[in-house]
DRENTORLO-932159 format. One record per atom (N, C-alpha, C): x, y, z; residue in three letters; residue number from 1; atom name; chain. Coordinates in pm, 1 decimal, padded with zeros to 6 digits, always signed. Atoms other than C-alpha are relative to their C-alpha. Example, Ala and Ser with C-alpha at 12.3 -4.5 7.8 and 13.67 -1.06 7.14 Angstrom:
2
SITE x y z residuo num atomo cadena
SITE +00089.0 -00119.0 +00000.0 ALA 1 N A
SITE +01230.0 -00450.0 +00780.0 ALA 1 CA A
SITE +00090.0 +00120.0 +00000.0 ALA 1 C A
SITE -00082.0 -00119.0 -00006.0 SER 2 N A
SITE +01367.0 -00106.0 +00714.0 SER 2 CA A
SITE -00077.0 +00109.0 +00073.0 SER 2 C A
***
This chain:
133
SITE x y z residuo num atomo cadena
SITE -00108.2 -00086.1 +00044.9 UNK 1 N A
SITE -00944.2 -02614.0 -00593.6 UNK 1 CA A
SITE -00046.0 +00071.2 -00126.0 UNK 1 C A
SITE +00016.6 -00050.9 +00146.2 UNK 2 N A
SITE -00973.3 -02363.7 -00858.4 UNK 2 CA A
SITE +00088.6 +00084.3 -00020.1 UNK 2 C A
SITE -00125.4 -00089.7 +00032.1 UNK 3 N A
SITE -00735.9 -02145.9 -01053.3 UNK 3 CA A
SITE -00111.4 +00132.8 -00034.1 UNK 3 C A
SITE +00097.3 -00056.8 +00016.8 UNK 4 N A
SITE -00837.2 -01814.8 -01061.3 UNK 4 CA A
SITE +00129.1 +00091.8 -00113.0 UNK 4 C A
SITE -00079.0 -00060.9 +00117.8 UNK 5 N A
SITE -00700.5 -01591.9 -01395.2 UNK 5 CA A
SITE +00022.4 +00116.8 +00054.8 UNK 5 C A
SITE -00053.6 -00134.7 -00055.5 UNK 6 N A
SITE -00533.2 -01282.8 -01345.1 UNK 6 CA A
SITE -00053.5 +00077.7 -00017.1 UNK 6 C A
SITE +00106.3 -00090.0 +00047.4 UNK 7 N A
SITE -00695.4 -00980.5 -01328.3 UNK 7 CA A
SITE +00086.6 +00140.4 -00050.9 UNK 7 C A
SITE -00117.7 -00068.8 +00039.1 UNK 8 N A
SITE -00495.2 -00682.4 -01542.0 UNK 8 CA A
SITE -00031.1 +00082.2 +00085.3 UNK 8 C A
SITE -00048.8 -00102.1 -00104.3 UNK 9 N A
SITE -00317.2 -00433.1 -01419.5 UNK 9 CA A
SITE -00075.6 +00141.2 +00016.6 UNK 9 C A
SITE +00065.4 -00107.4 +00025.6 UNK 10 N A
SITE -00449.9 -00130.1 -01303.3 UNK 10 CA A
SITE +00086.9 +00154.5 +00064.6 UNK 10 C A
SITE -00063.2 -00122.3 -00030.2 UNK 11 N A
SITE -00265.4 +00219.1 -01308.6 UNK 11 CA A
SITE -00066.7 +00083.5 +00111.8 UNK 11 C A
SITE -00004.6 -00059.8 -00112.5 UNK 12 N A
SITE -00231.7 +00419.8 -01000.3 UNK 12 CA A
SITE -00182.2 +00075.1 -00004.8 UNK 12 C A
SITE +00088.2 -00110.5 -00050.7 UNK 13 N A
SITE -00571.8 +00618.5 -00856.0 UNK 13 CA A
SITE -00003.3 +00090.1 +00058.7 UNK 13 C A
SITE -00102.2 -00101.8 -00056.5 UNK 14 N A
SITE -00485.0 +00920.0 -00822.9 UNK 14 CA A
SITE -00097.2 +00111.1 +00044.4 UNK 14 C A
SITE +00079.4 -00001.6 -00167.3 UNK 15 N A
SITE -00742.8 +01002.7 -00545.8 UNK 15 CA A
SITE +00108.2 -00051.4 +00069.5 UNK 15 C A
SITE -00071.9 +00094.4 -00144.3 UNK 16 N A
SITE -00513.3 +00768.4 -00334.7 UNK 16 CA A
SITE +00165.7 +00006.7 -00024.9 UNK 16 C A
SITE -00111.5 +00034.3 +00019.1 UNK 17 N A
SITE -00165.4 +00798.9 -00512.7 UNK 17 CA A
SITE +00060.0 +00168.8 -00034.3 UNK 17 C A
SITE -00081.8 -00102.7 +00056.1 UNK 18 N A
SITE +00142.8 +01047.5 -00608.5 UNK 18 CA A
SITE +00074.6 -00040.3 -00093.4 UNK 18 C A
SITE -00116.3 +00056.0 +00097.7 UNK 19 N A
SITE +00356.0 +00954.8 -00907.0 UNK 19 CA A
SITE -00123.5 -00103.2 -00078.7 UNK 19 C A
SITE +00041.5 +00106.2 +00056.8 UNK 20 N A
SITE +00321.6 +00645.3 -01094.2 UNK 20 CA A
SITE -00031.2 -00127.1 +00092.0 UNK 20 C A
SITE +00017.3 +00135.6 -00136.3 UNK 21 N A
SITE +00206.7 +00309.0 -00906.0 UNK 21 CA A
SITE -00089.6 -00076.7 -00123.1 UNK 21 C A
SITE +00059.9 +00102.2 +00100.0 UNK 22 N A
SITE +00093.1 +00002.2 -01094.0 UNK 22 CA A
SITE -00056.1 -00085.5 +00133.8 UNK 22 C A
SITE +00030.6 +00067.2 -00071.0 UNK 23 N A
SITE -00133.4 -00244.8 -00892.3 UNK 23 CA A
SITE -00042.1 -00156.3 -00050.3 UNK 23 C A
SITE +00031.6 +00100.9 +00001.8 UNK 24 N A
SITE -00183.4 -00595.4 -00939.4 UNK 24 CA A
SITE -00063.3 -00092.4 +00089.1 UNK 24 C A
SITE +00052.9 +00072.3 -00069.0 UNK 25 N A
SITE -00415.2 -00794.0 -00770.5 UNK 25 CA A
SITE +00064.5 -00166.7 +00014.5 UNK 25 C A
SITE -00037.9 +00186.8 -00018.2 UNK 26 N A
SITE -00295.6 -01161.9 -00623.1 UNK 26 CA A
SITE -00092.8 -00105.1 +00068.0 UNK 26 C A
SITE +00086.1 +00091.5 -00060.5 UNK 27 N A
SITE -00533.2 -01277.2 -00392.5 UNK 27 CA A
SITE -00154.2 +00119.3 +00072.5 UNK 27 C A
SITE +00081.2 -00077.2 -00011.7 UNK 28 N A
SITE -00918.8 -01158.5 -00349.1 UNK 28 CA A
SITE -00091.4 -00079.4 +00084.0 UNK 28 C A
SITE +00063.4 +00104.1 -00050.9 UNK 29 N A
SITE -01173.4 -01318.9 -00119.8 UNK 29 CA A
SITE -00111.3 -00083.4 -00113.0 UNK 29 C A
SITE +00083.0 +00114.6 +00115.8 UNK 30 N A
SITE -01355.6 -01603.9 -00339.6 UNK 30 CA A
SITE -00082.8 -00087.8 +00077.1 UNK 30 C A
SITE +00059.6 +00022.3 -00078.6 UNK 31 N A
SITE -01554.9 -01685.5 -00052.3 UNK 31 CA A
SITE -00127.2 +00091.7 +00062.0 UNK 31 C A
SITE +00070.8 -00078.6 -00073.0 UNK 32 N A
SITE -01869.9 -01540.1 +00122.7 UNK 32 CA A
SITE +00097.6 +00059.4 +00104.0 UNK 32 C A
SITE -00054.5 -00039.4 -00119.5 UNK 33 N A
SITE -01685.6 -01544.9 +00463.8 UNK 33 CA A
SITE +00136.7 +00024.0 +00010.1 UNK 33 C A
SITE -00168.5 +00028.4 +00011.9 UNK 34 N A
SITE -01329.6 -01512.7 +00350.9 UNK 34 CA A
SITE +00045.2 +00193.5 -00008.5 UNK 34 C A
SITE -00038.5 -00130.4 -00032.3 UNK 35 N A
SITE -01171.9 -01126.0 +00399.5 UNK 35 CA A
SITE +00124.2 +00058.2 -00087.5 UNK 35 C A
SITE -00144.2 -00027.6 +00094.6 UNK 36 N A
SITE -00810.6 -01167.8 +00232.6 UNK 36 CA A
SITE -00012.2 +00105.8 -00112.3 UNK 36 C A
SITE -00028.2 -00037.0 +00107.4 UNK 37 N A
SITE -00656.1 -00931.7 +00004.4 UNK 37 CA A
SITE +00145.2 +00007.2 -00058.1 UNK 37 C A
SITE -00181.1 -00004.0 +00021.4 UNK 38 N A
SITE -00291.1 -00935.0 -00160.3 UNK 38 CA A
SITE +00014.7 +00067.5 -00108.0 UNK 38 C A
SITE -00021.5 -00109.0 +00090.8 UNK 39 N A
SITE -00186.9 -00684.6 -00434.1 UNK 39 CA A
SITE +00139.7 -00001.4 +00027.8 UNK 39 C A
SITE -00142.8 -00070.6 -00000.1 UNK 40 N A
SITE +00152.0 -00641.9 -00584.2 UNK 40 CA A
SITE +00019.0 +00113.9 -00059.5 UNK 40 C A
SITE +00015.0 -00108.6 -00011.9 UNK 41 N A
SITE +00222.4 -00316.9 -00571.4 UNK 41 CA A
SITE +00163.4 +00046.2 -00063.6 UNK 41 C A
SITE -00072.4 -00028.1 +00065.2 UNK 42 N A
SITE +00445.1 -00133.8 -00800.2 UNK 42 CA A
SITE +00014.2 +00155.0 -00024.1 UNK 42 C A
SITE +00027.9 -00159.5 -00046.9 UNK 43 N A
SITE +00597.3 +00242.3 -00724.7 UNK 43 CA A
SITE +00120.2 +00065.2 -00055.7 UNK 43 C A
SITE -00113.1 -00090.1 +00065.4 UNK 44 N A
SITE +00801.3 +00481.7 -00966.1 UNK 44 CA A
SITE +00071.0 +00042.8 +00095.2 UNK 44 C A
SITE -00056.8 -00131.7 -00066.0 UNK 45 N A
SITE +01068.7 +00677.3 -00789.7 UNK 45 CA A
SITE -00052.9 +00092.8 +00033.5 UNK 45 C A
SITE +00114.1 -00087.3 -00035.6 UNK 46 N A
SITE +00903.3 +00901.6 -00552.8 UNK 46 CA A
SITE -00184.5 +00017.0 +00025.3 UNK 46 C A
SITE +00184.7 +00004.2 -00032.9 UNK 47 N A
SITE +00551.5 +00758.7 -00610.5 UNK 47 CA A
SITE -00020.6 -00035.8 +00163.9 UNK 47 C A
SITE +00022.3 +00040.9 -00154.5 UNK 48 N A
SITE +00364.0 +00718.5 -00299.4 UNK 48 CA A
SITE -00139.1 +00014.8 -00021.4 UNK 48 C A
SITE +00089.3 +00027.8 -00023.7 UNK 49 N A
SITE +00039.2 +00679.4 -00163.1 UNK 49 CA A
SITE -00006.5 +00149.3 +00064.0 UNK 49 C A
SITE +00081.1 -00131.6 -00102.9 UNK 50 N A
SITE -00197.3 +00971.1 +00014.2 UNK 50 CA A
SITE -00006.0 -00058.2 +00139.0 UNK 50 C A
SITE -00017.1 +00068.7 -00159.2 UNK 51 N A
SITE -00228.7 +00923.4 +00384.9 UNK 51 CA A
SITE -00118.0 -00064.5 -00010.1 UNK 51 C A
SITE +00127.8 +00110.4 +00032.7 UNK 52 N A
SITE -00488.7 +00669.3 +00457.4 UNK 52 CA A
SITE +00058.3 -00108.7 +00148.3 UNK 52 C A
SITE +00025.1 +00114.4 -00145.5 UNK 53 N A
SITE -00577.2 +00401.8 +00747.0 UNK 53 CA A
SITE -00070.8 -00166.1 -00064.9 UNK 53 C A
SITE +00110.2 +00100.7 +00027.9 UNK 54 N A
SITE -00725.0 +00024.2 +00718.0 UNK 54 CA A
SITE -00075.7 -00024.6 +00186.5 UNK 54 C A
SITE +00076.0 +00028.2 -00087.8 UNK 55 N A
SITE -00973.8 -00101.9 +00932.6 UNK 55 CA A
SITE +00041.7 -00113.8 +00076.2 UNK 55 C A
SITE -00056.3 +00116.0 -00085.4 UNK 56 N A
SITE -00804.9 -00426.9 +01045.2 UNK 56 CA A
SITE +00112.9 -00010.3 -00047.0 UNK 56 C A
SITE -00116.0 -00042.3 -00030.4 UNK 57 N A
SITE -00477.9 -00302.9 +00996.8 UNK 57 CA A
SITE +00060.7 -00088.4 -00147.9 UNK 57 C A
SITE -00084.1 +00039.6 +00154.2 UNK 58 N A
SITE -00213.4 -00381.4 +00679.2 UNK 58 CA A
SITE +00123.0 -00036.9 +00051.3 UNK 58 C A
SITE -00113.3 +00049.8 -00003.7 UNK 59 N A
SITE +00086.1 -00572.1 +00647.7 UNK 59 CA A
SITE +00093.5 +00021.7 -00168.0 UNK 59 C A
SITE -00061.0 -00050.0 +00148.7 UNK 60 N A
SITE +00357.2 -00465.1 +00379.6 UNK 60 CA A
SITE +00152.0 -00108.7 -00003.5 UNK 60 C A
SITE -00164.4 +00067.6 +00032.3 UNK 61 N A
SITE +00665.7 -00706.9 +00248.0 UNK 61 CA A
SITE +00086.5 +00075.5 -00129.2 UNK 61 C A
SITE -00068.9 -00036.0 +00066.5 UNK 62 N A
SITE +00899.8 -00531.5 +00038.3 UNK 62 CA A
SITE +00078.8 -00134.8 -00083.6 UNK 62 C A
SITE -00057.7 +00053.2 +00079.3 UNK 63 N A
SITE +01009.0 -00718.2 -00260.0 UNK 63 CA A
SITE +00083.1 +00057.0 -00072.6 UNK 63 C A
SITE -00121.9 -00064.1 +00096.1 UNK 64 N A
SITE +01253.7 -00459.9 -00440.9 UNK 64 CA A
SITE +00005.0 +00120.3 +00021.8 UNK 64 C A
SITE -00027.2 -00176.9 -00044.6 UNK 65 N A
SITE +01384.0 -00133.4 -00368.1 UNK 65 CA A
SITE +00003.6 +00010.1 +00107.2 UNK 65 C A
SITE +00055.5 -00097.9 -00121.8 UNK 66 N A
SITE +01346.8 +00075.4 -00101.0 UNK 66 CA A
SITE -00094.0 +00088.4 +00031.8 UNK 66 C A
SITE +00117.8 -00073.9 -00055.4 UNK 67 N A
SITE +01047.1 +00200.7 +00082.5 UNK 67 CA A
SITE +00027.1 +00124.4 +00053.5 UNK 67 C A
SITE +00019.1 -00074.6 -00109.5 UNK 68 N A
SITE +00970.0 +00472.4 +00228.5 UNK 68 CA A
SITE -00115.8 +00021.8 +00076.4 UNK 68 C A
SITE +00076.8 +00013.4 -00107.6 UNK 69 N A
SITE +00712.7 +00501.5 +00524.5 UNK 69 CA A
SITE -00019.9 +00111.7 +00124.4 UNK 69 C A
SITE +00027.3 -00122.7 -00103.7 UNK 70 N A
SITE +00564.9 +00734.7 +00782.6 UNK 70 CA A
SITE -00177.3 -00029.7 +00088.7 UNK 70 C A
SITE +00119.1 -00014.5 -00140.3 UNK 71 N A
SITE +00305.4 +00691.0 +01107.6 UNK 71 CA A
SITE -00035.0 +00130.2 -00028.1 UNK 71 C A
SITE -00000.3 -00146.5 -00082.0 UNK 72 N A
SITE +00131.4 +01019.1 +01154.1 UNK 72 CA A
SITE +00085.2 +00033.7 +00098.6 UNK 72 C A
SITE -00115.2 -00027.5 -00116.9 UNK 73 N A
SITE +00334.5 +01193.9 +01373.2 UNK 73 CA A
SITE +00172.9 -00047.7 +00012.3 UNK 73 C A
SITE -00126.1 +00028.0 -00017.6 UNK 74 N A
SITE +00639.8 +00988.7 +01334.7 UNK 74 CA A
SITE +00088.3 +00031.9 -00123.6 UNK 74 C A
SITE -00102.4 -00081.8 +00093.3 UNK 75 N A
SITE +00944.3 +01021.4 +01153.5 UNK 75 CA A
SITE +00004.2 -00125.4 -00128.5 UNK 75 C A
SITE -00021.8 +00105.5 +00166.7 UNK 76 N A
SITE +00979.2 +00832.2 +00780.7 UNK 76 CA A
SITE +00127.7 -00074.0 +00004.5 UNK 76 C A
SITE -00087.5 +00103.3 +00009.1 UNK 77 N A
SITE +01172.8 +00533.0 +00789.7 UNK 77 CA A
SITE +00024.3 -00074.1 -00133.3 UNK 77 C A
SITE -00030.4 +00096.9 +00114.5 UNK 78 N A
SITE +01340.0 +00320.6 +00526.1 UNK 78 CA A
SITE -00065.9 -00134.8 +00034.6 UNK 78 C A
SITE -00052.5 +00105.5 -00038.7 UNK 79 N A
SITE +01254.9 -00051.3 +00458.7 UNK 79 CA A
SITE -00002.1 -00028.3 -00109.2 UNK 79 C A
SITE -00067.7 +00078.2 +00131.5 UNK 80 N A
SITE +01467.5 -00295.0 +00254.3 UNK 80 CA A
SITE -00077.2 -00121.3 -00026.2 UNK 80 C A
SITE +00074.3 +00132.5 +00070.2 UNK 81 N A
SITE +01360.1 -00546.8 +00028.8 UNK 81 CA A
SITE +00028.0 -00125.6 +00096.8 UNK 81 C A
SITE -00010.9 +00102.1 -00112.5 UNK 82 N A
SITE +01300.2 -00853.3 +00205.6 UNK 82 CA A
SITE -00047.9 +00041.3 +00160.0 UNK 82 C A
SITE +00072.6 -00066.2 -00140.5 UNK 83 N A
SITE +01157.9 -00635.0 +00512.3 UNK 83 CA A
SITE -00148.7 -00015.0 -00013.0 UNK 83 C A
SITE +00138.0 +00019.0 +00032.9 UNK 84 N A
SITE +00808.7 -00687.5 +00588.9 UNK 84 CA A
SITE -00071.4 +00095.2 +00152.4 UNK 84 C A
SITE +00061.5 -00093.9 -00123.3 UNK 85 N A
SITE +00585.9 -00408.2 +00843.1 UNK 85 CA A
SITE -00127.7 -00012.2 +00030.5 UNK 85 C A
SITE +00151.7 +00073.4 -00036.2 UNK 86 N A
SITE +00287.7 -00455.7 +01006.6 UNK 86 CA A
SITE -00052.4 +00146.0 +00047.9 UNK 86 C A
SITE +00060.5 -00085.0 -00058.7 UNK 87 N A
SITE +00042.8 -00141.1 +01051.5 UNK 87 CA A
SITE -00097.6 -00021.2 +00041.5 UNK 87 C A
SITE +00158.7 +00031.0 -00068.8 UNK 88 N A
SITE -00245.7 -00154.5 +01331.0 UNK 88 CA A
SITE -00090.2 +00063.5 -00087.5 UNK 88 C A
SITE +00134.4 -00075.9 +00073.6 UNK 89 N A
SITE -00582.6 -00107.1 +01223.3 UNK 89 CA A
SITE -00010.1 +00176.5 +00063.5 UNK 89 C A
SITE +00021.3 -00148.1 -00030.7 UNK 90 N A
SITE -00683.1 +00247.2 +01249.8 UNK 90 CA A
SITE +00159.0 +00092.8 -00013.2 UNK 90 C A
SITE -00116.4 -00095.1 -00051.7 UNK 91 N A
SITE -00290.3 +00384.7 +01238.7 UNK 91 CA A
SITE -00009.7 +00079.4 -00149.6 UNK 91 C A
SITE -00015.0 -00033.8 +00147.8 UNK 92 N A
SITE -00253.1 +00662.1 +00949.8 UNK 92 CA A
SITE +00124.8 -00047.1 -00000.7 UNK 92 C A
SITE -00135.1 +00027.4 +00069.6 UNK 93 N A
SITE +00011.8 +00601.9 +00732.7 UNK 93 CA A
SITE -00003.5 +00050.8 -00158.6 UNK 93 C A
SITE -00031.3 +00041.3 +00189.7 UNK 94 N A
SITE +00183.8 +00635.5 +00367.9 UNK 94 CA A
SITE +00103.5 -00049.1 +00019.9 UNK 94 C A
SITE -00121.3 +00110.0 +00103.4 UNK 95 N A
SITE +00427.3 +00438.1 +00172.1 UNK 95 CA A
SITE +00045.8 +00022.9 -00119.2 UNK 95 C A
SITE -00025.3 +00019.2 +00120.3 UNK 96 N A
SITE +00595.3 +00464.1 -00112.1 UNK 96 CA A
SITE +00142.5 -00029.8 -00058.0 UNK 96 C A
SITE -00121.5 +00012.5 +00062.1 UNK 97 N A
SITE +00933.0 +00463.5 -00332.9 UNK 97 CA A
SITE +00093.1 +00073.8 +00104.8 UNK 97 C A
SITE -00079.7 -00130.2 +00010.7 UNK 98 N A
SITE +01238.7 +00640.7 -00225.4 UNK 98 CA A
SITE +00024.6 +00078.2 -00119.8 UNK 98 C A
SITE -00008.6 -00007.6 +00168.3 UNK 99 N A
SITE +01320.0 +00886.8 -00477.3 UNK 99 CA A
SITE +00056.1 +00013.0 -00090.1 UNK 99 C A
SITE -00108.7 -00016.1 +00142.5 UNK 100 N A
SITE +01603.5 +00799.7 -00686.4 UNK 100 CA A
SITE -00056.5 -00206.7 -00023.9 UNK 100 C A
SITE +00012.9 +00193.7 +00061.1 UNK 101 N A
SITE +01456.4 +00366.6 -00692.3 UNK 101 CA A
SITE -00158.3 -00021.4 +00006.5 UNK 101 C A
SITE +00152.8 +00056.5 -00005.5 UNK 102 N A
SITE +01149.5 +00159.0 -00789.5 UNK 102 CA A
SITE +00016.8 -00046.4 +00108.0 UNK 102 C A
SITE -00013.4 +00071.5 -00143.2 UNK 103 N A
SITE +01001.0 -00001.7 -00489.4 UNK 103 CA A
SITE -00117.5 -00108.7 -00085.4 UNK 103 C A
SITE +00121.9 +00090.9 -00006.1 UNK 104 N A
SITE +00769.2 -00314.5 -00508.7 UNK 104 CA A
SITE -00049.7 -00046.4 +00134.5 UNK 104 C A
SITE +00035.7 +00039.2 -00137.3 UNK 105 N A
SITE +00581.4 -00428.1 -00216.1 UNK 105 CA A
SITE -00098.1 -00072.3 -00004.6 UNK 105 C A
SITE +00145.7 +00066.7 -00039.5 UNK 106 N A
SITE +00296.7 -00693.6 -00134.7 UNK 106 CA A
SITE -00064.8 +00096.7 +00086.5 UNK 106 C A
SITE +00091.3 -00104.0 -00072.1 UNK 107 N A
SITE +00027.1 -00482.3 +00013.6 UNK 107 CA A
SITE -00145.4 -00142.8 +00069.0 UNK 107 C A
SITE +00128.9 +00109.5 -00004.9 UNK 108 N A
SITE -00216.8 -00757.8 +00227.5 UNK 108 CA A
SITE -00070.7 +00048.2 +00133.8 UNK 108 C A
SITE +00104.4 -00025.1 -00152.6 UNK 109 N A
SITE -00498.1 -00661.1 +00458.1 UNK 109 CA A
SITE -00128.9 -00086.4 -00049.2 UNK 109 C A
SITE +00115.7 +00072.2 -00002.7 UNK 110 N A
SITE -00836.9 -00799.5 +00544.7 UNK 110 CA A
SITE -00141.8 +00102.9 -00014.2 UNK 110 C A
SITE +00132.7 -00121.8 +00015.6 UNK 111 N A
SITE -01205.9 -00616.3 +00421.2 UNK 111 CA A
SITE -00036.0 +00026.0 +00152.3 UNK 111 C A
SITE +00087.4 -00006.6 -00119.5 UNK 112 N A
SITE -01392.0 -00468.2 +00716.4 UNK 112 CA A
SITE -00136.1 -00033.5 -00010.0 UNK 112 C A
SITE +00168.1 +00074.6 +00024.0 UNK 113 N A
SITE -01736.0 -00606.4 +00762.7 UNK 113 CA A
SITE -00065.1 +00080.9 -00074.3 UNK 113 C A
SITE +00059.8 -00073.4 +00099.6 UNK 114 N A
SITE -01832.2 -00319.5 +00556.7 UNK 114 CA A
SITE +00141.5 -00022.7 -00127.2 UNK 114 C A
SITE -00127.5 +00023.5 +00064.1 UNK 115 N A
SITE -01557.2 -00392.1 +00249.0 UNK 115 CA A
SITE -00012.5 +00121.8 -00023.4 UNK 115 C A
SITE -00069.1 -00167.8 +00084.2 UNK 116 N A
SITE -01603.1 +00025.2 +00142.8 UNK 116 CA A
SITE +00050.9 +00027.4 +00118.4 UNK 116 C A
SITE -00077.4 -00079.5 -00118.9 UNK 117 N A
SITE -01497.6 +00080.6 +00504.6 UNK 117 CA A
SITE +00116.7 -00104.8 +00037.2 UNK 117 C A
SITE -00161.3 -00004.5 -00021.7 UNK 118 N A
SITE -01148.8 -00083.8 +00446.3 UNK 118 CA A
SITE +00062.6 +00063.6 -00016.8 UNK 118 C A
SITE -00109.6 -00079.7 -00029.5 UNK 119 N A
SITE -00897.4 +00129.0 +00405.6 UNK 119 CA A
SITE -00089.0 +00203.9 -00020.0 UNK 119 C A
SITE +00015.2 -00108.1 -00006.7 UNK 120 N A
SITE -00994.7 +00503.1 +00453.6 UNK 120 CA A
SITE +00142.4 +00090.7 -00024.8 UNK 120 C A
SITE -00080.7 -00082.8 +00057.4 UNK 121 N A
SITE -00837.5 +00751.6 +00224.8 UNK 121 CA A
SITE +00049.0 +00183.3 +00068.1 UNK 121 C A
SITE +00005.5 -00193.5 -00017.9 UNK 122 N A
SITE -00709.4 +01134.8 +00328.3 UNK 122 CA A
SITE +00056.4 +00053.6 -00052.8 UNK 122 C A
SITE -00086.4 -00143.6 +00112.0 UNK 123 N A
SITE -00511.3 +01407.6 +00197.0 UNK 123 CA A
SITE +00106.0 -00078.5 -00037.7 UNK 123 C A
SITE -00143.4 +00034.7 +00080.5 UNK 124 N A
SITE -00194.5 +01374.1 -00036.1 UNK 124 CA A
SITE +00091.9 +00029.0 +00082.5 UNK 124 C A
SITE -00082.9 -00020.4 -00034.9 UNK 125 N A
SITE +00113.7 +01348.2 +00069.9 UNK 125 CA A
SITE +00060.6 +00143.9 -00044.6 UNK 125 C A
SITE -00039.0 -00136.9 +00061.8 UNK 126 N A
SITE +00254.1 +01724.3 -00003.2 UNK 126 CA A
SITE +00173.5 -00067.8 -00033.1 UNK 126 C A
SITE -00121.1 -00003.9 +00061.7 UNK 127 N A
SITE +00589.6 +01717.9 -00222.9 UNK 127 CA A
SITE +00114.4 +00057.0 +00138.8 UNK 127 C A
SITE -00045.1 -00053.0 -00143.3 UNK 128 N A
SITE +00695.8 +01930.0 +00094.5 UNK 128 CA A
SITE +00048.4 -00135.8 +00100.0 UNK 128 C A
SITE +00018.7 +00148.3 -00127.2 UNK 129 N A
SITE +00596.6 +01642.3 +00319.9 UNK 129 CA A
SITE +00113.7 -00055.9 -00041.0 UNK 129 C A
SITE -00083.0 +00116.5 +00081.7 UNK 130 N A
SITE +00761.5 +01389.8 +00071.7 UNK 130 CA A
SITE +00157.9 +00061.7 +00057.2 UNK 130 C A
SITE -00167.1 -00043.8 +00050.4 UNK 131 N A
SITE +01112.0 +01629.6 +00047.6 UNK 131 CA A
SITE +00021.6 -00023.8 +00143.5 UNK 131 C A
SITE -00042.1 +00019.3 -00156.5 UNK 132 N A
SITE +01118.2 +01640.7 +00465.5 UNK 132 CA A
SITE +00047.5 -00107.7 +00055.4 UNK 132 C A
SITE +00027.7 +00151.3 -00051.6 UNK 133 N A
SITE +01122.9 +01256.3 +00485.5 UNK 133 CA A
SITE +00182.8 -00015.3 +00022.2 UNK 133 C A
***
């Protein structure tokens, strides 16, 4: 068993983000063969993520607020705290706040055997995009 110390926080990358977003790391692999990742994820009103994919797919639990969410192609859904969504590998997607509340969310996927080819980043969400949702 070992305790592992926290690692600080790190403000949004904004390559990958819109708004404000705070990230906290929770769980990292501490293993050769181990993949895990967990991040609590922290999203101003309106922040959001750029569109983007993982390689062996992401799972999201909402801990506060309300999300907002969008498949390529599909239509942007709410989910409430205490909701938890599961995206396949390869599906695009973003996520973020609605935009009058903070949102928090666990963010946990697994590296791909290459760890830079986990999650693949693309364009920003357009303010447009965002207002359509």
């Amino acid at each position: 068993m070992k305790i592992v110390d926290p690692t600080p926080t790190v403000k949004n990358p904004p390559d990958y983000f819109t708004g404000d977003v705070w990230l906290d790391p929770i769980a990292t692999p501490q293993e050769g063969d181990q993949r895990m990742n967990v991040l609590n994820v922290r999203f101003a009103p309106g922040a959001r993520t750029a569109w983007h994919s993982h390689d062996r797919g992401q799972t999201l639990h909402v801990t506060t607020g309300v999300a907002w969410m969008q498949f390529r192609g599909g239509q942007v859904f709410e989910v409430q705290t205490g909701q938890t969504v599961y995206i396949p590998p390869g599906q695009e997607h973003w996520h973020g706040a609605a935009p009058d509340r903070f949102m928090v969310h666990l963010a946990m996927h697994e590296n791909a055997d290459d760890p830079a080819a986990t999650t693949t980043w693309l364009e920003h969400v357009t303010d447009e995009e965002y207002r359509l949702s």
